[in-house]
N, C-alpha and C positions, 0 to 999 in steps of 0.2 A: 705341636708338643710343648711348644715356651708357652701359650695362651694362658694356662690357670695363676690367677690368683692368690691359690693357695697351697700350692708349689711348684717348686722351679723343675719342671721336664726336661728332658734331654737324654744323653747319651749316655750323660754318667747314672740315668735312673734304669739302666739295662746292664748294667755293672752291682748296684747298688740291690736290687732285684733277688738274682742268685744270691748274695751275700750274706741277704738277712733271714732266706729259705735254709741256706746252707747254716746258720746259725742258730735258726730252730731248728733244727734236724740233731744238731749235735746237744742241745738241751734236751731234747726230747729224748736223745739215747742216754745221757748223761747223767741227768738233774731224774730222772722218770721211768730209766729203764725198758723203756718202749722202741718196736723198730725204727728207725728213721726215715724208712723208706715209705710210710704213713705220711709222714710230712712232704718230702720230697715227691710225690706221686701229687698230692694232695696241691702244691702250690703249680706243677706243671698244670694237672686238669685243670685247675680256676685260668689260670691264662692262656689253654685252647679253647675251652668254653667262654669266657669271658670274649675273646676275640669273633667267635664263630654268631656270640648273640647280640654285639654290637653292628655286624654287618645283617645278621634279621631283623632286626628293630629298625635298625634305617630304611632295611625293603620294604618293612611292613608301614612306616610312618605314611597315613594318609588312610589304611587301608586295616579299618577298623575292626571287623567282623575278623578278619585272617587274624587277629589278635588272639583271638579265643583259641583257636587252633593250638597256637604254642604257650598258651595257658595251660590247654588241657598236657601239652607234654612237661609243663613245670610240675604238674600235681601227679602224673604216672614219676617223675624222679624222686618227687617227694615222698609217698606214699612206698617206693622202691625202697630209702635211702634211711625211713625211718622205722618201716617194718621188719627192714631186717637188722638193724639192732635191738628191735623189742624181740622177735619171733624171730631169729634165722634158720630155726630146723621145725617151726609151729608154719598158722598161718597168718602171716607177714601183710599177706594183700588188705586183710582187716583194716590195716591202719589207714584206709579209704574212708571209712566210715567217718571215726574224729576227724577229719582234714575236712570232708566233703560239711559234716556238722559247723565246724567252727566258721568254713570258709562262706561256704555259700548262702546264707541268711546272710549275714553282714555284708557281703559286696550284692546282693539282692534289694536290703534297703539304698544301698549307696546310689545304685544305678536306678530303682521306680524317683527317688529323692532326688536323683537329677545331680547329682552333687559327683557322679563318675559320667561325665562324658563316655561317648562312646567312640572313645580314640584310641589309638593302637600305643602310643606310647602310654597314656595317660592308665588304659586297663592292665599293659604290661607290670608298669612301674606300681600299684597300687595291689590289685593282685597277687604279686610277686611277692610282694613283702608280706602279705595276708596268710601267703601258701606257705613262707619261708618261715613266719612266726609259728604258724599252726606244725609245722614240722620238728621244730625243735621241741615243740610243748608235747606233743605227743611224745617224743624220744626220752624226754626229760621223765615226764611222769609213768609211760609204761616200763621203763628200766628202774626207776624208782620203786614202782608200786612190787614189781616182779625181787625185787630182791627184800624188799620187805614180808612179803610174802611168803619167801623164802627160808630169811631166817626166823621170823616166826608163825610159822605153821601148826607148830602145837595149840598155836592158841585159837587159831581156825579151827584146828580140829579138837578142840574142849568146845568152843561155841556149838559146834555144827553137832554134837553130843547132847549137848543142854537141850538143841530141841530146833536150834536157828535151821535155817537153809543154808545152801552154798552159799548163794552170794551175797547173802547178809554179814554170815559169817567174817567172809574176806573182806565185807567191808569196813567192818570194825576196825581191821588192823592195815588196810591198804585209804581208807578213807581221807583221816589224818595227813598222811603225804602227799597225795596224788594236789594239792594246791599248789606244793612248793614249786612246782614245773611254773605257775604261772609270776612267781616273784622276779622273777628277771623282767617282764614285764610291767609291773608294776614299778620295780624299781626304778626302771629306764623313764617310766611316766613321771615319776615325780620328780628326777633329778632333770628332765629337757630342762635344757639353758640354762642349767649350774651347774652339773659339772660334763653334761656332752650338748653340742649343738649336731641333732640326729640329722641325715643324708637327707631329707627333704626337704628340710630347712635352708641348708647349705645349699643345695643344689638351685632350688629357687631364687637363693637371694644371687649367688652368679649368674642364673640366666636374666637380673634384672628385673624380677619380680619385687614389689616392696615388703618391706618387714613384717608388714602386719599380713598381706596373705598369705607370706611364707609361713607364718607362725601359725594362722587359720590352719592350711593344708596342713603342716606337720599336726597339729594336735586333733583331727580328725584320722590321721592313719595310727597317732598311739591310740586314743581311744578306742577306733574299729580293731586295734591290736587284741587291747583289753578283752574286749566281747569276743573274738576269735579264739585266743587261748581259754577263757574259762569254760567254754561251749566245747572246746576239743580238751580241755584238761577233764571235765566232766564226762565226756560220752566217753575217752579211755579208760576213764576207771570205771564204768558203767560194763565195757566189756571186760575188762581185768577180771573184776567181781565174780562172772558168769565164766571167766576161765576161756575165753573165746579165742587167744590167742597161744593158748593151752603151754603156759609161761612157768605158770607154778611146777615144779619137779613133780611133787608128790600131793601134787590138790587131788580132792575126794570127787568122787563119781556122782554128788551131786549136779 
């Protein structure tokens, strides 16, 4: 637990832990008006899950192929976790499709390119962040597009009058946003190493990797970022459009 270099472990960080859970909690009912018990649930799960997939990564280390397995159960949470804040009473399972788009071509080239080994830590840890990028972007843009959509639907429904189709229509007015899901991404890309040094980079340079491949590696997983969120920030508003997650309140029967 004293090992890292980049903080002091110990006793007092299982003190310290509760403290600052317990300190978002009361912000978040506070400053937000929101339950607390969102955050408090929210910091328990990371730290049984966190525990429970630190002890499978270890089993799996060596044992490549069994990798995939608990890949595939990263993308059923994902696909869980972000479907149902776009769709929770529509269908939710859709948000398979942009995950599967964004994710699988990009770690497709990664592995024929030889540039992803086929090791259990190496496809956890690259995939992971593949699946976890592509899930936010989804969440981001089909919540975005749904309430755009939302409040202006008249204007859907003058387009789809003039003579448009459904999903032209709604693309006029959902089109324009449905990018902004990928600006966090981008912005994270431009700012590596002025004002955040991103987890792979750090993580490399502790296990003794030199600077220059840690920086390799990190700027291949933003870039594969890059191309994962615009491929799933696209195929969600692709279905948005088409109404596929049947989001809009009052979208037309086109």
């Amino acid at each position: 637990m004293n090992g890292s270099s980049v903080l002091n472990l110990g006793p007092l960080t299982w003190v310290l832990l509760p403290v600052l859970l317990l300190l978002a909690a009361v912000l978040w009912r506070v400053a937000l008006g929101r339950d607390p018990r969102q955050i408090v649930l929210a910091g328990v799960r990371a730290f049984a899950q966190l525990a429970v997939v630190a002890l499978v990564i270890a089993w799996l280390s060596g044992r490549g192929p069994l990798a995939f397995a608990f890949v595939a159960l990263m993308f059923a949470v994902a696909v869980w976790t972000c479907g149902r804040r776009i769709a929770p009473d529509g269908r939710w399972w859709l948000a398979a499709v942009p995950l599967a788009v964004g994710v699988v071509p990009v770690a497709a080239l990664m592995f024929v390119s030889g540039v992803l080994p086929v090791d259990a830590l190496a496809i956890i840890a690259v995939l992971g962040q593949q699946i976890g990028g592509a899930m936010s972007t989804t969440t981001l843009a089909g919540r975005r597009i749904r309430d755009e959509l939302g409040q202006r639907f008249g204007e859907v429904e003058a387009a789809a009058a003039l003579g448009l189709d459904w999903p032209r229509a709604r693309g006029m007015v959902a089109g324009p946003v449905a990018g902004e899901a990928v600006l966090p991404s981008i912005d994270q890309t431009r700012t590596a190493g002025m004002v955040t040094l991103p987890g792979a980079f750090v993580g490399m340079i502790l296990g003794g990797a030199s600077a220059v491949d840690a920086g390799i590696v990190q700027l291949l997983v933003l870039v594969s970022l890059l191309a994962v969120n615009a491929a799933t920030a696209g195929t969600t508003l692709w279905l948005c459009n088409r109404d596929a997650f049947r989001t809009p309140a009052r979208a037309g029967s086109g």
